[in-house]
C-alpha positions as protocol buffer text, in pm:
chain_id: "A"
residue {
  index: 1
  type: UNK
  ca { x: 0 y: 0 z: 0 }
}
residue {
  index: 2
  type: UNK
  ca { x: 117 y: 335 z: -100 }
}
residue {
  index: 3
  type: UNK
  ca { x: 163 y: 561 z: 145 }
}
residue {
  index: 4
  type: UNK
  ca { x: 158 y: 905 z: -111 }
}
residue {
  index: 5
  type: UNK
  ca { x: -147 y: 1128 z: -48 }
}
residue {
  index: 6
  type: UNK
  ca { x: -143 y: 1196 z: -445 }
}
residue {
  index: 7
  type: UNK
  ca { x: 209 y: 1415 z: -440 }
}
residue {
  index: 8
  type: UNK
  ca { x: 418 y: 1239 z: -612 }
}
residue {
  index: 9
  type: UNK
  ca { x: 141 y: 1293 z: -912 }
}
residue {
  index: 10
  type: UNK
  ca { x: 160 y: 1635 z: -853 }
}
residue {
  index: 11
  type: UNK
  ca { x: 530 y: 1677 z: -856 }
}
residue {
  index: 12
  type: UNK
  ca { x: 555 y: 1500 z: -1181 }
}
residue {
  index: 13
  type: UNK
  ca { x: 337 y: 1731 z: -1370 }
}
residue {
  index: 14
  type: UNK
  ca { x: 562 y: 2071 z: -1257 }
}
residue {
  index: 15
  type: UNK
  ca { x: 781 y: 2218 z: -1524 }
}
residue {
  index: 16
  type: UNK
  ca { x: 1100 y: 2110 z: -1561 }
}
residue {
  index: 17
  type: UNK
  ca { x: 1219 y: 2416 z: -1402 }
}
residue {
  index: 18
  type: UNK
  ca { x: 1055 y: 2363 z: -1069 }
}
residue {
  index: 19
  type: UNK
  ca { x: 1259 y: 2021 z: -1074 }
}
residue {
  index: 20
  type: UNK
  ca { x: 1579 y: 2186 z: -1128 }
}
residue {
  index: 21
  type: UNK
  ca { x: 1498 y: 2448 z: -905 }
}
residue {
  index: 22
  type: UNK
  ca { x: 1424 y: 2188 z: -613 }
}
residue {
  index: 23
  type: UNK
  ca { x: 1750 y: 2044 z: -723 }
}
residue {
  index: 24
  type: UNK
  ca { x: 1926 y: 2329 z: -630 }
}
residue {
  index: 25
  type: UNK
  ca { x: 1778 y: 2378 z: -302 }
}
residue {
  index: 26
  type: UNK
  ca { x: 1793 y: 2012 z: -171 }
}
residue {
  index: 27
  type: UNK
  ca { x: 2163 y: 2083 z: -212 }
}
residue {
  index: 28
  type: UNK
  ca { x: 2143 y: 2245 z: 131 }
}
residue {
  index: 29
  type: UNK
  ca { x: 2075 y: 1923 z: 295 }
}
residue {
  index: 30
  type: UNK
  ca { x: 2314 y: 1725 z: 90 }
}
residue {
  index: 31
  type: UNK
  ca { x: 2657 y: 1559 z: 360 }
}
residue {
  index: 32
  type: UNK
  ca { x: 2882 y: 1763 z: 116 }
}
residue {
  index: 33
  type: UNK
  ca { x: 2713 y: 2085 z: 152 }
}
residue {
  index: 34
  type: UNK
  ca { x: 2613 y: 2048 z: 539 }
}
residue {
  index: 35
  type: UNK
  ca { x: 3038 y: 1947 z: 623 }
}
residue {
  index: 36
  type: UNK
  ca { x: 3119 y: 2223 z: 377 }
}
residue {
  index: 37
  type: UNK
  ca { x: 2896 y: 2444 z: 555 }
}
residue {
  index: 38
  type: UNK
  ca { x: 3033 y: 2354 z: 901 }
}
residue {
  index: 39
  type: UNK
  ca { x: 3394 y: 2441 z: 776 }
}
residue {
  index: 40
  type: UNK
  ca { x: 3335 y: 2780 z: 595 }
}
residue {
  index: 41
  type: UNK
  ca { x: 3151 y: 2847 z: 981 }
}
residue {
  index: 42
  type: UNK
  ca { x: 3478 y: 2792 z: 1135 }
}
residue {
  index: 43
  type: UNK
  ca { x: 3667 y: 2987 z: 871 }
}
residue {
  index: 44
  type: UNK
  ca { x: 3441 y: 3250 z: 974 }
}
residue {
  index: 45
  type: UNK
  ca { x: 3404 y: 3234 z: 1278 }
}
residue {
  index: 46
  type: UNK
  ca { x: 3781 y: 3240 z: 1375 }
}
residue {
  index: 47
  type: UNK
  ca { x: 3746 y: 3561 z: 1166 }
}
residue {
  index: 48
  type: UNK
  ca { x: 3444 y: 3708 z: 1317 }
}
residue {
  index: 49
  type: UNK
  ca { x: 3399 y: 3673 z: 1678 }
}
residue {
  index: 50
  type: UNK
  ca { x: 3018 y: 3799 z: 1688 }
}
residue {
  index: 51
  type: UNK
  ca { x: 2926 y: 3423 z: 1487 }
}
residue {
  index: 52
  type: UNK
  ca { x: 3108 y: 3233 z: 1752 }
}
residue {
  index: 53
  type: UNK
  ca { x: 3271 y: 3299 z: 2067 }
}
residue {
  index: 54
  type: UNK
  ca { x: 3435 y: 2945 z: 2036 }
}
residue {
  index: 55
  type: UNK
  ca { x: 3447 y: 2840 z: 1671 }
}
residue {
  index: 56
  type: UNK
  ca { x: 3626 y: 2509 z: 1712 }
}
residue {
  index: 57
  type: UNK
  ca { x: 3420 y: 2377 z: 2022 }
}
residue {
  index: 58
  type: UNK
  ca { x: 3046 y: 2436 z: 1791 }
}
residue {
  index: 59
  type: UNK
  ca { x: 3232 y: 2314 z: 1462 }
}
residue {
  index: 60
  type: UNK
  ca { x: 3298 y: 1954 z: 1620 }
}
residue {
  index: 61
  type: UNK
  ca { x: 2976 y: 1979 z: 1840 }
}
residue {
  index: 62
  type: UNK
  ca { x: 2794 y: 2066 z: 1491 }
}
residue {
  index: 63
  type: UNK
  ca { x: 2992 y: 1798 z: 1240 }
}
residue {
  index: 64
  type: UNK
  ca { x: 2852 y: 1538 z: 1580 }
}
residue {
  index: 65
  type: UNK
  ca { x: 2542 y: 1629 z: 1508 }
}
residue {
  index: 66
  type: UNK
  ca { x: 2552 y: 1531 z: 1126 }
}
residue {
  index: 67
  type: UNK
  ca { x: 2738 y: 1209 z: 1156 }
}
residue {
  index: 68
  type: UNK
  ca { x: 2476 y: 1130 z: 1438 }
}
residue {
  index: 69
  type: UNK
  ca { x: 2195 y: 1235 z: 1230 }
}
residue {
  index: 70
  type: UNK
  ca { x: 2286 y: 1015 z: 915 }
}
residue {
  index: 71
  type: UNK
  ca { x: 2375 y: 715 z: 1148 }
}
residue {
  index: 72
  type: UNK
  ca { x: 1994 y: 788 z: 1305 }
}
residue {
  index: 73
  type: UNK
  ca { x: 1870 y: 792 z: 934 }
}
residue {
  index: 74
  type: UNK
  ca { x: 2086 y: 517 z: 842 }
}
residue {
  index: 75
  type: UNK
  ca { x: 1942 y: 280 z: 1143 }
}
residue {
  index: 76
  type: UNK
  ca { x: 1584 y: 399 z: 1102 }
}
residue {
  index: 77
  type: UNK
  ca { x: 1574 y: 340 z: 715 }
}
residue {
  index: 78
  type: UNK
  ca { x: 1678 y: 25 z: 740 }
}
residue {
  index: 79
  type: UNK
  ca { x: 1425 y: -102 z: 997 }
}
residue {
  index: 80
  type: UNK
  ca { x: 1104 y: 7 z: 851 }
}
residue {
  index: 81
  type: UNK
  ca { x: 1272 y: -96 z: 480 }
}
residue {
  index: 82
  type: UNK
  ca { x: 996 y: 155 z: 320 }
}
residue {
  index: 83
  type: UNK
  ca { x: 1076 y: 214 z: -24 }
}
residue {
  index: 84
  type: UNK
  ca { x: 1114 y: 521 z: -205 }
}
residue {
  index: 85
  type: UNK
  ca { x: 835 y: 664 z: -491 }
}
residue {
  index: 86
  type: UNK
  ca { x: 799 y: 488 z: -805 }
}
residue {
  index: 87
  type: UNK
  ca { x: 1107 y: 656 z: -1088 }
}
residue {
  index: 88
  type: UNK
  ca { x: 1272 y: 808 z: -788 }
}
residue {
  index: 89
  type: UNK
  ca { x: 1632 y: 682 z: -904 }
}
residue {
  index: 90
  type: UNK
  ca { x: 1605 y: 808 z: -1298 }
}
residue {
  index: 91
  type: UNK
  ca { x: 1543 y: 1109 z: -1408 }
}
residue {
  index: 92
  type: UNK
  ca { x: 1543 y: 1313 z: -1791 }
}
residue {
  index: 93
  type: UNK
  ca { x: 1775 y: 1605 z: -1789 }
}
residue {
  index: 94
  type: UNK
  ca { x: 1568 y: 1866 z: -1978 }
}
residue {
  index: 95
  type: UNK
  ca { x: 1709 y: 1968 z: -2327 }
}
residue {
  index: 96
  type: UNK
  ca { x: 1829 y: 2320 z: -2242 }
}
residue {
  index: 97
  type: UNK
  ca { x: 2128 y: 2117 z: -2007 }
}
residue {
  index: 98
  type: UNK
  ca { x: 2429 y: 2088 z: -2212 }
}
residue {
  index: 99
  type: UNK
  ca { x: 2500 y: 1718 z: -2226 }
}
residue {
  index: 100
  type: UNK
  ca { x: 2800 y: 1762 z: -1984 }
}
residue {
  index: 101
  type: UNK
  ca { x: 2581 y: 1872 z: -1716 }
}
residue {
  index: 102
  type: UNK
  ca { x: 2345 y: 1563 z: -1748 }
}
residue {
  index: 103
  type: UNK
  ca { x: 2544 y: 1370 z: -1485 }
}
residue {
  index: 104
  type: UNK
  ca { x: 2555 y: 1640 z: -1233 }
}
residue {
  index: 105
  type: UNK
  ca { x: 2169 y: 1717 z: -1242 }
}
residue {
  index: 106
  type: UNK
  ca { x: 2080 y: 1319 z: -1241 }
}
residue {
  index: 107
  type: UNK
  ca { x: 2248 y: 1306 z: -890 }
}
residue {
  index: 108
  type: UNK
  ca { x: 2090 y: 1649 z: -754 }
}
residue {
  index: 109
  type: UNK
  ca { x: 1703 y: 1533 z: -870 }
}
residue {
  index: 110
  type: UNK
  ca { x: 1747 y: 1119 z: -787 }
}
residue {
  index: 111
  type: UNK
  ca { x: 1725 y: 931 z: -493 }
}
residue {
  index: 112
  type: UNK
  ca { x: 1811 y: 581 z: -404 }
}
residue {
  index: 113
  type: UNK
  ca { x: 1789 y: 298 z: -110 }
}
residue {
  index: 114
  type: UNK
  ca { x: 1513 y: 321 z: 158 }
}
residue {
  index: 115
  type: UNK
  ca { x: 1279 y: 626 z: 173 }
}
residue {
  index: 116
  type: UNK
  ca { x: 1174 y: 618 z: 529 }
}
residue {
  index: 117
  type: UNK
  ca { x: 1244 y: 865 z: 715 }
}
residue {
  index: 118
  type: UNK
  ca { x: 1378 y: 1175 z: 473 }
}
residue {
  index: 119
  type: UNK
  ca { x: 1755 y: 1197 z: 550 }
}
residue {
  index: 120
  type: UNK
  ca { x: 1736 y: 1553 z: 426 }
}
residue {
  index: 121
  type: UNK
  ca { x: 1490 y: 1659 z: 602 }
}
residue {
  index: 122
  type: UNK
  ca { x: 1646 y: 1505 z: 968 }
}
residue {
  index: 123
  type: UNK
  ca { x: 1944 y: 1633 z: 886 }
}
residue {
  index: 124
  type: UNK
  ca { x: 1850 y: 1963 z: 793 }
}
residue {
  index: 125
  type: UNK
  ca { x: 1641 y: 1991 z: 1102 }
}
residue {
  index: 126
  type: UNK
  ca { x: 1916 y: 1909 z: 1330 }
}
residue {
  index: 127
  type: UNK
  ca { x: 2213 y: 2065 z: 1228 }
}
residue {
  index: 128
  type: UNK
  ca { x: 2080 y: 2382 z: 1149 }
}
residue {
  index: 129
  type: UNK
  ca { x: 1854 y: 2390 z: 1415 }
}
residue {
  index: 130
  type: UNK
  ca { x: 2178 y: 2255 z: 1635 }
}
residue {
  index: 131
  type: UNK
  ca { x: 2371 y: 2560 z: 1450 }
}
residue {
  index: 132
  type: UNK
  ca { x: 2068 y: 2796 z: 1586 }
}
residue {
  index: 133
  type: UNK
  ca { x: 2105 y: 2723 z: 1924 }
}
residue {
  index: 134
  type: UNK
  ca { x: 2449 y: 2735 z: 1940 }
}
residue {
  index: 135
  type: UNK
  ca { x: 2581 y: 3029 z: 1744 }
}
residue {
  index: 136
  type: UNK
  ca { x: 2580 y: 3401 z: 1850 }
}
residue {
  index: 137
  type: UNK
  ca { x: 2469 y: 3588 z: 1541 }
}
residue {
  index: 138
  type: UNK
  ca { x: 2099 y: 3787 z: 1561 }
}
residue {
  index: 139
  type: UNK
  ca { x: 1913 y: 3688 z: 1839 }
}
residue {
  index: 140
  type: UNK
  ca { x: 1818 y: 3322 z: 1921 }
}
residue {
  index: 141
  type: UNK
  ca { x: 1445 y: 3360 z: 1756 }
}
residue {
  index: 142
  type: UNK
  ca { x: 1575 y: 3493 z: 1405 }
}
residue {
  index: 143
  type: UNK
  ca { x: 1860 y: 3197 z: 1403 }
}
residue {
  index: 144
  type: UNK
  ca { x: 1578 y: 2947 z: 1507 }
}
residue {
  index: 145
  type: UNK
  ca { x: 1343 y: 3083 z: 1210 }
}
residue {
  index: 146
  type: UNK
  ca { x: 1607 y: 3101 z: 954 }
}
residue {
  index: 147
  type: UNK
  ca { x: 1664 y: 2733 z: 1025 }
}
residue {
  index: 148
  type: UNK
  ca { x: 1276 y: 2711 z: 1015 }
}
residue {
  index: 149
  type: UNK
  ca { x: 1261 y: 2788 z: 673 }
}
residue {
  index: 150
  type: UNK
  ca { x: 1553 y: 2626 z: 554 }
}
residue {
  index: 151
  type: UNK
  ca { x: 1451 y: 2302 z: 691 }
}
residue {
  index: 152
  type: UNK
  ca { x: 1070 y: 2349 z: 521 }
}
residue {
  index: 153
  type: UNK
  ca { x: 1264 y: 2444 z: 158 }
}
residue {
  index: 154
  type: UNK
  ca { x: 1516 y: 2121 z: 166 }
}
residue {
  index: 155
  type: UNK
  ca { x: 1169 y: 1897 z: 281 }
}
residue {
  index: 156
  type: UNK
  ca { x: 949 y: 2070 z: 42 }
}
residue {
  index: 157
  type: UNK
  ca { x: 1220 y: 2012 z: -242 }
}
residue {
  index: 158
  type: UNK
  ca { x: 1237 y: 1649 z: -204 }
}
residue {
  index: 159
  type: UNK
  ca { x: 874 y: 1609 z: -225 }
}
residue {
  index: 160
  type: UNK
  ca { x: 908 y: 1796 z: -539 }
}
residue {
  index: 161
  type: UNK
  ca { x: 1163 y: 1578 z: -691 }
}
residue {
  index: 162
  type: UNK
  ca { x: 952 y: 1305 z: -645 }
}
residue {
  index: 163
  type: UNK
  ca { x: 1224 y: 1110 z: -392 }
}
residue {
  index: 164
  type: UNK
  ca { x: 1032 y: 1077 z: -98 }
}
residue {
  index: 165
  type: UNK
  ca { x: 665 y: 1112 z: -18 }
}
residue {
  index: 166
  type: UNK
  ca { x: 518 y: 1397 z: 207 }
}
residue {
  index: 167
  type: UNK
  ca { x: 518 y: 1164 z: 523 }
}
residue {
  index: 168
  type: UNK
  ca { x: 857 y: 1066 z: 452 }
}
residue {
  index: 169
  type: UNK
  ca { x: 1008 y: 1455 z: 532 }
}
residue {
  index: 170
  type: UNK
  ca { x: 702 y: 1522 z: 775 }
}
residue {
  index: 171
  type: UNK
  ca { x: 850 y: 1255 z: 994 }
}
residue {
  index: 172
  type: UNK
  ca { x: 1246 y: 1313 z: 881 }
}
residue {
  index: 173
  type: UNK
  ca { x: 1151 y: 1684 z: 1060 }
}
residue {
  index: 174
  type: UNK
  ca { x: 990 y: 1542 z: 1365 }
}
residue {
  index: 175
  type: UNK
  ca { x: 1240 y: 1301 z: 1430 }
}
residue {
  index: 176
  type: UNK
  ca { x: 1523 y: 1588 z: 1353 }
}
residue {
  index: 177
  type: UNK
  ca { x: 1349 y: 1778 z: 1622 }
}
residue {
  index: 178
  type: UNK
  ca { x: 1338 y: 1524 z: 1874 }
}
residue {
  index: 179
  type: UNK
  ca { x: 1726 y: 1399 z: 1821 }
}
residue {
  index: 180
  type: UNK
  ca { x: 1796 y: 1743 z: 1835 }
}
residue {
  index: 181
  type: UNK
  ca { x: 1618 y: 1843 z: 2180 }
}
residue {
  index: 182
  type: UNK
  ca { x: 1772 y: 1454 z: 2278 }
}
residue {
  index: 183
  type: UNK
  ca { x: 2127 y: 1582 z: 2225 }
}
residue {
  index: 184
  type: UNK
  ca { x: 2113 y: 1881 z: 2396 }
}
residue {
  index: 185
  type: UNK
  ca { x: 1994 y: 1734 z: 2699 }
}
residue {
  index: 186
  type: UNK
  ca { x: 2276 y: 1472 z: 2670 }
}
residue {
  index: 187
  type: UNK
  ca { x: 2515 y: 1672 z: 2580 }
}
residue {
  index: 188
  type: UNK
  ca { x: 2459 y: 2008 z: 2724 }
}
residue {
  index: 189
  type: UNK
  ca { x: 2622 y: 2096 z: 2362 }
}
residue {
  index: 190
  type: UNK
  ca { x: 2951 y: 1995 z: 2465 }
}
residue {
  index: 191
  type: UNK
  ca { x: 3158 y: 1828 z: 2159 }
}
residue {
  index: 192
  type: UNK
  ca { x: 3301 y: 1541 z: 2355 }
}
residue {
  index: 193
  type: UNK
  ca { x: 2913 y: 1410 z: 2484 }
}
residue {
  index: 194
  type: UNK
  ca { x: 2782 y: 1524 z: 2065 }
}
residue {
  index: 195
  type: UNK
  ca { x: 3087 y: 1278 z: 1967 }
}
residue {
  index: 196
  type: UNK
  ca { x: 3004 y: 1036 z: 2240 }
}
residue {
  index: 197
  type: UNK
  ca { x: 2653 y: 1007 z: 2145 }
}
residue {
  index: 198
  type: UNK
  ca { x: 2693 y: 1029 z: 1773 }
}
residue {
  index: 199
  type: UNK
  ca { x: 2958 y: 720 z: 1806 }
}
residue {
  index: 200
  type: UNK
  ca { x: 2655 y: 474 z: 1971 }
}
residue {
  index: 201
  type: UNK
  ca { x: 2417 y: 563 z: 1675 }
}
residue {
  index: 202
  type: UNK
  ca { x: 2706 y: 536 z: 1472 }
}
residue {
  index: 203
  type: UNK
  ca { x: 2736 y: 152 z: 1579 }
}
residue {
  index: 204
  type: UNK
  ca { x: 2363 y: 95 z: 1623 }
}
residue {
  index: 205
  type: UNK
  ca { x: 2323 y: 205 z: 1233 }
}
residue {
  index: 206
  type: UNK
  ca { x: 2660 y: 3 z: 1112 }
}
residue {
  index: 207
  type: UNK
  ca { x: 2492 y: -314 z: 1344 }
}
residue {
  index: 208
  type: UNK
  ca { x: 2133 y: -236 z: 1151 }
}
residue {
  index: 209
  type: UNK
  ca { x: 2266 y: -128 z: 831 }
}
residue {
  index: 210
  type: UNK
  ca { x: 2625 y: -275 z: 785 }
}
residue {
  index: 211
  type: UNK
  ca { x: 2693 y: -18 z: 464 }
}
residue {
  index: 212
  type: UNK
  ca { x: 3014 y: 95 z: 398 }
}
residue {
  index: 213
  type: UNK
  ca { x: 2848 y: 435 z: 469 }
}
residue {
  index: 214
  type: UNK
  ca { x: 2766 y: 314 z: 806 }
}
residue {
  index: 215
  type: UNK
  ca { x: 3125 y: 184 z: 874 }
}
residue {
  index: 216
  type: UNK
  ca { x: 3242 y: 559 z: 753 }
}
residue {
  index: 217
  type: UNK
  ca { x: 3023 y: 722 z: 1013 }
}
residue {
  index: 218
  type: UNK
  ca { x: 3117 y: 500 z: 1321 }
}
residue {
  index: 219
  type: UNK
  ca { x: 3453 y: 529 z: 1257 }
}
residue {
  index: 220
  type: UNK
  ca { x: 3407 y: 906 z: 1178 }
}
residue {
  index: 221
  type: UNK
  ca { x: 3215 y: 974 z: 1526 }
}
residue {
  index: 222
  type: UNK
  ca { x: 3504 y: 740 z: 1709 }
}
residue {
  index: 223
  type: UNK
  ca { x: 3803 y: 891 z: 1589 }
}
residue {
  index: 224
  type: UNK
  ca { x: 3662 y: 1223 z: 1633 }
}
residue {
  index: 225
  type: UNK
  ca { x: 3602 y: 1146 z: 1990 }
}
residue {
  index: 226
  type: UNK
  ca { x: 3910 y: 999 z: 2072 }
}
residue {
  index: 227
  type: UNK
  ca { x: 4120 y: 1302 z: 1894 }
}
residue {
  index: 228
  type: UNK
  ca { x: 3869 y: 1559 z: 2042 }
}
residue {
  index: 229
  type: UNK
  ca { x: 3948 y: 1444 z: 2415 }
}
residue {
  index: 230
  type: UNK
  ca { x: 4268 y: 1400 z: 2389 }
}
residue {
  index: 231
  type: UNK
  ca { x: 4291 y: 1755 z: 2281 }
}
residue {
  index: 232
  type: UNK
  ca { x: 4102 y: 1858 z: 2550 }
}
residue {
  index: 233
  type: UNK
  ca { x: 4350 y: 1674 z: 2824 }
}
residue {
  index: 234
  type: UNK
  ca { x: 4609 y: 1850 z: 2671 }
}
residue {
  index: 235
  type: UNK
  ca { x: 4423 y: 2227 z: 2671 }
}
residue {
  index: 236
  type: UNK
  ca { x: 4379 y: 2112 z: 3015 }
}
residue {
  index: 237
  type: UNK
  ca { x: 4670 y: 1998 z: 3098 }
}
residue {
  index: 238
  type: UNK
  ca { x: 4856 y: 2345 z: 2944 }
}
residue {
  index: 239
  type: UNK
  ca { x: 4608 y: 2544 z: 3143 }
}
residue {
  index: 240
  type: UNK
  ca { x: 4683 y: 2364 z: 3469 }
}
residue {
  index: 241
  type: UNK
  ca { x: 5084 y: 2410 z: 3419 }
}
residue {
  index: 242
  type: UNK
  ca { x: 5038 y: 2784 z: 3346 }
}
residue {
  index: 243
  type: UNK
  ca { x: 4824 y: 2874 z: 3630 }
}
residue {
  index: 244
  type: UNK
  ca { x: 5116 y: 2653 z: 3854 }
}
């Protein structure tokens, strides 16, 4: 039994410029885009002290957050086994893309594997709503509401490429919201608990899952940990001998 509400029907009768559009703007939950994000922030925000009062301690708390959000996806996916819509994984190119460019807009409008929960969507929802909460810029309720709307153009976008149904990114956000709240009760938003945390889901999803992907984020989440605390001793340890 389907579980569309007639969307994916919808989506495929938009112009072909609405699909390239959405292409384009699911970018901003893509892994590449999110880590590339997270690094131009700490460019930034070693540059710019009113982004970050501690740009190294929210760039590893934030990449903990993505790694733990794809190993959440990752796990979840893979239990409920819910397929994606019908033609998700091929797409046309329209004729106005120069034949060279037919690669690069197959992989921005197609999905593959499981389509249960939305992966953007989760993602989105928790490391920009993580980045909301933990940056300095504006005030807390314009950060919050800029991630609002980011997270309901990357959800809306994948609905319009036809990848995932509407209950698919409807949940990917709820769940988003409640790992999110989750790891900032666990963690109080310190990087070694984010890296703690994200290295269980990372083996709970490698245990469900057993991708290579899944292997990449464990081991992602535990090196990260072990690196991250060990340069903490050390900060501590430097702080201890100059105050002796």
């Amino acid at each position: 039994m389907s579980r569309g509400l007639g969307e994916v029907e919808f989506a495929s009768g938009l112009p072909e410029v609405a699909t390239a559009v959405a292409g384009l703007v699911t970018q901003l939950g893509d892994m590449w885009f999110v880590l590339l994000g997270v690094c131009a922030l700490f460019v930034l925000g070693t540059r710019d002290a009113s982004l970050t009062d501690s740009p190294t301690r929210d760039c590893v708390y934030l990449l903990a957050l993505t790694v733990g959000a794809y190993s959440l996806t990752a796990a979840l996916k893979h239990a409920f086994g819910l397929p994606r819509p019908p033609g998700a994984a091929t797409a046309t190119p329209p004729t106005w893309i120069p034949a060279l460019g037919h690669a690069a807009y197959e992989s921005m409008v197609t999905g593959d594997g499981y389509g249960f929960p939305s992966g953007h969507a989760l993602k989105t929802t928790a490391v920009y709503g993580g980045a909301a909460l933990a940056l300095d810029v504006w005030d807390r309720n314009r950060r919050l509401a800029a991630a609002g709307v980011l997270t309901v153009l990357v959800a809306a976008s994948r609905v319009v490429l036809g990848v995932h149904y509407a209950v698919d990114v409807a949940v990917g956000v709820a769940v988003g919201v409640l790992f999110l709240a989750a790891a900032v009760r666990l963690t109080d938003q310190r990087p070694t608990r984010a890296l703690a945390l994200s290295t269980v889901l990372g083996g709970v999803a490698f245990a469900t899952a057993g991708t290579l992907k899944s292997g990449l984020a464990l081991s992602a989440a535990a090196v990260g940990l072990v690196v991250w605390t060990g340069t903490d001793r050390v900060r501590g340890f430097r702080t201890d001998s100059t105050r002796n």
